[in-house]
C-alpha positions, 0 to 999 in steps of 0.5 A: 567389671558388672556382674548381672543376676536375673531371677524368679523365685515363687512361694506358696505358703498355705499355712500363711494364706499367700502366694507370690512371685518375685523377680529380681536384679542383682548387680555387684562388681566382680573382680579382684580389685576391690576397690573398683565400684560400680557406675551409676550407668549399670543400675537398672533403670528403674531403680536409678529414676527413683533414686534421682526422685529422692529427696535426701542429701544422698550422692550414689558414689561408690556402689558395690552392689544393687538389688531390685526386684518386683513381686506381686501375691495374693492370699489363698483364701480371696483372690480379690486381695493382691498386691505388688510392690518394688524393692531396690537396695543399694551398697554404697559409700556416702561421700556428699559434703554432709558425710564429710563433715560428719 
């Protein structure tokens, strides 16, 4: 079974010159079996595109937990500098050909 956390966190940090907002995924297995692993079909979908986009001798088999989220800043002193990035982190085991051979 999935268990899905939304969530939004925001940070002001005038000693450091910045702001930023942040909004994050996080699903991860829930359940007393835990060997029970996660399903390619419950990670989010922008996070598997980029996955399948990689190229890297990676299978995503047995994934326990996945973090994404997005979050976009900018600098207190000059609002014309900003940026925005996305993040993902995925929990898994590597059972491609390669790992068995290692």
């Amino acid at each position: 079974m999935a268990k899905v956390v939304h969530g939004e966190k925001f940070e002001l940090d005038e000693g450091n010159d910045f702001k930023h907002w942040e909004r994050y995924d996080t699903v991860y297995h829930k359940g007393d079996n835990k060997t029970d692993k996660l399903s390619m079909a419950v990670v989010p979908e922008y996070v598997s595109k980029e996955l399948q986009d990689l190229d890297q001798p990676l299978q995503y088999n047995l994934i326990s937990c996945v973090k994404s989220g997005l979050k976009s800043g900018r600098k207190l002193s000059n609002t014309d500098s900003r940026w925005v990035e996305k993040w993902f982190e995925v929990k898994c085991k590597d059972i491609s050909e390669n790992a068995e051979k290692n």
